[in-house]
N, C-alpha and C positions, 0 to 999 in steps of 0.2 A: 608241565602237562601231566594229569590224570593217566592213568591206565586206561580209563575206556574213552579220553580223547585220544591216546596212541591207537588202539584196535582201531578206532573210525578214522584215522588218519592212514593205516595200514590199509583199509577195506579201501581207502578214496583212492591211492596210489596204486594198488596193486592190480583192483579192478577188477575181481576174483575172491572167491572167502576161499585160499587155497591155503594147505599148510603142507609143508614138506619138512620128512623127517630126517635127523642126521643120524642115522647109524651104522656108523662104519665097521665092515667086516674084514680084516684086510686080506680071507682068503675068499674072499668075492670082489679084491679092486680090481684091477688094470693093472698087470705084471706090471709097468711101467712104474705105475701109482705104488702100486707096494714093495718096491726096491728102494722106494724113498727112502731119506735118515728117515721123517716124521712122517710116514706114509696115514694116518690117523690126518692130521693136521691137511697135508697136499691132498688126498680124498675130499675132504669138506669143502676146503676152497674151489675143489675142482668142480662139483656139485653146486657149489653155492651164486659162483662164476655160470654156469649155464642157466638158473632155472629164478634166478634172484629176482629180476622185473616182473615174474609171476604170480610170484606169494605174497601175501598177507603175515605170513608167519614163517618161522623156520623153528623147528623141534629138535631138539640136540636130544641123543637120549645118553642120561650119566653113565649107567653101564655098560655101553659099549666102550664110553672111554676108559671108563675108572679098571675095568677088566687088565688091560693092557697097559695098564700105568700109564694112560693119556691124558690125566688131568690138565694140566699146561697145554693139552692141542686144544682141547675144549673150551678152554679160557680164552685162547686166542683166537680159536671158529668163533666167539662170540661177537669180541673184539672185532673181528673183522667184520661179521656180517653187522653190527653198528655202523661201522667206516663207510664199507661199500653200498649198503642197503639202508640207511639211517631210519628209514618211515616202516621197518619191517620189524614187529614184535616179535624177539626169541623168548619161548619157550623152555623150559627145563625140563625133562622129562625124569624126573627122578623119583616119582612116586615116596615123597617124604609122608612118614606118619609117625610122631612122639608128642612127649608133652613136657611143658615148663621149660627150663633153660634149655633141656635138647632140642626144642623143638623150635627156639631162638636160634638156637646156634646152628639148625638146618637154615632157616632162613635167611641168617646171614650168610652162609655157604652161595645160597644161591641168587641174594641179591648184591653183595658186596663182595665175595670172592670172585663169580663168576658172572656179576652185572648181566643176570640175567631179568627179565621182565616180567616175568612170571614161571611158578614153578607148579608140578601138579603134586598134589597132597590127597594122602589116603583119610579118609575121614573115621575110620572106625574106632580110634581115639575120645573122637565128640569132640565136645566146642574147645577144650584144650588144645588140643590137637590140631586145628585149622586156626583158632584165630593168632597165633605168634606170625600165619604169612599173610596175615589180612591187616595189617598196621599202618603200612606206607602205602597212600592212595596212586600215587605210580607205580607200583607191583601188583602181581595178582597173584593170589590161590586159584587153580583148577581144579575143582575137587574131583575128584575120582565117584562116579553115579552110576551110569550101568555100561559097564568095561564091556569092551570088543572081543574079549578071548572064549570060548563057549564053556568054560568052567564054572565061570561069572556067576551065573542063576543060581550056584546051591547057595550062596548065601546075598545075590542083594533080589532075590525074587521072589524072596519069602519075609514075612513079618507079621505081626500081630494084626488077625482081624485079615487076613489075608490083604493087607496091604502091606507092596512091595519095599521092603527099605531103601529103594533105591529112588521111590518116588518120595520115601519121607526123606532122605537127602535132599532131594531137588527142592524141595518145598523150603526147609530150613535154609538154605542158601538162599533163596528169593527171599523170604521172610524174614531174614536173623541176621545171615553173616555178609549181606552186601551192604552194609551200611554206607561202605565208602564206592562203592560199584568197582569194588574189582575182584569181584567171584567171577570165574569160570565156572563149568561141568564138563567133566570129561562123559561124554554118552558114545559108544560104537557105531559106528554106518553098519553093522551087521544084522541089527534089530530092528526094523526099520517103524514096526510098533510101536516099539520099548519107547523110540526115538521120539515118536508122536507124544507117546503118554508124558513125556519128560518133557517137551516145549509148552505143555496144557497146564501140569506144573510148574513150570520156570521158565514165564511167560516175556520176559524181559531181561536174561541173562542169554550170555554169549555162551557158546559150547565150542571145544576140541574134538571132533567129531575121527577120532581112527577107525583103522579096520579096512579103510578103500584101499581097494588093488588084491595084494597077496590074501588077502582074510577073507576078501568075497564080497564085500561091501561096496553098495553102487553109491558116487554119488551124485549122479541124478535124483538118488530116492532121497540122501540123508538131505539134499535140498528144498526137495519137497514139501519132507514134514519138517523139516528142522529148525527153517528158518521163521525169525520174529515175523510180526506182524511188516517188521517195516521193509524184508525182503533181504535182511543182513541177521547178523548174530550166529556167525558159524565159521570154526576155522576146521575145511575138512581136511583131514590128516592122508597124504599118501608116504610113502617111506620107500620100504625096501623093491617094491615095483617102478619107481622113477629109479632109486639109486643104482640100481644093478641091471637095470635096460638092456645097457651094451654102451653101445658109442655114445660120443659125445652128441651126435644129433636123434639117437636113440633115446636117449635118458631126456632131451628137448622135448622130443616127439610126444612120449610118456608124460611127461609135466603138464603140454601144454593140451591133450585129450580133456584131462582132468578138468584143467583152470574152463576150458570152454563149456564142459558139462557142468561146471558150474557157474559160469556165466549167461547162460541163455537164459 
């Protein structure tokens, strides 16, 4: 199976363009949860266990693991959520950006170390830089286009000719490096503009859409503008507002606000 018969296979099962993110804090779990041995690892599962028949996706981010020398929980949150959720595409959030054999050996990290399905990639490299994780048509590159953090704009909202780089991203992805259709874009739910300008460009490409919940990002709006013509082509990202809720039918509740806002 292709990458983008996985994603349509995740959108058919989940029934929802929802993505949840894993990024575990362990001075934000459940005293209970972070007295674990592998509190990292019991977090994941605990999260992945409530909210798993919701999502289209699940986002692990590296750095919260790799921080805390979690590599091995990461490997095995992934592992699991294959086992338990088989139709659900994970995500890497590790923001890779190199070139030549390093930039091989990121994506072997993240397709064959951590049998991950897709990973997100910084593109300011250029075509080196992106296409070592465009090779196998069941993985995807996400590329990184106009990021959710409000720093973002000094450099992808300017470019020559007062066109935005981040629209010339989006364009070259459509055009260039989906050969085998499994580009992503990473676009924010905080822009909800930017959002629009980037679906008008990258008319037929799937997005990672973060930034809903803690960052301010609605999405109702990124579904708005965001999605394809065909009413799909969107994994919206919530994270640390599902993960840290409270209770187990809190963190439920928080999931499933989301899945419905973007289900109607």
């Amino acid at each position: 199976m292709n990458f983008s018969e996985k994603l349509q296979a995740a959108w058919d099962s989940s029934g929802a363009q929802l993505c949840v993110g894993l990024d575990p804090i362990i001075e934000r779990m459940p005293a209970a949860i972070a007295k674990e041995p592998r509190p990292v690892l019991a977090f994941n599962k605990h999260v992945i266990d409530i909210v798993g028949d919701l999502v289209c996706a699940f986002k692990p981010q590296h750095a919260h693991h790799a921080a805390v020398g979690a590599e091995e929980d990461l490997a095995e949150t992934i592992a699991y959520i294959h086992d338990r959720w088989p139709k659900v595409v994970v995500i890497l959030d590790a923001k890779r950006g190199d070139i030549g054999s390093t930039a091989e050996m990121y994506a072997r990290e993240a397709f064959d170390r951590y049998d991950a399905d897709a990973v997100t990639v910084n593109p300011y490299l250029g075509d080196e830089g992106v296409l070592p994780f465009l090779d196998r048509p069941d993985r995807a590159g996400v590329i990184l286009c106009r990021t959710s953090n409000p720093g973002s704009a000094l450099v992808q909202s300017v470019g020559p000719d007062g066109d935005p780089i981040y629209l010339m991203v989006a364009r070259r992805a459509e055009q260039v490096w989906n050969k085998l259709g499994n580009v992503m874009l990473v676009v924010g739910g905080t822009y909800t503009e930017d959002l629009a300008r980037v679906r008008t460009a990258a008319p037929t490409l799937p997005f990672l859409v973060p930034g809903i919940g803690e960052q301010g990002g609605s999405a109702r709006d990124a579904l708005r503008v965001g999605r394809r013509a065909d009413g799909l082509g969107l994994a919206v990202s919530a994270s640390r507002s599902v993960l840290y809720a409270g209770s187990e039918n809190q963190i439920r509740a928080a999931a499933e606000a989301v899945f419905h806002d973007l289900a109607d």
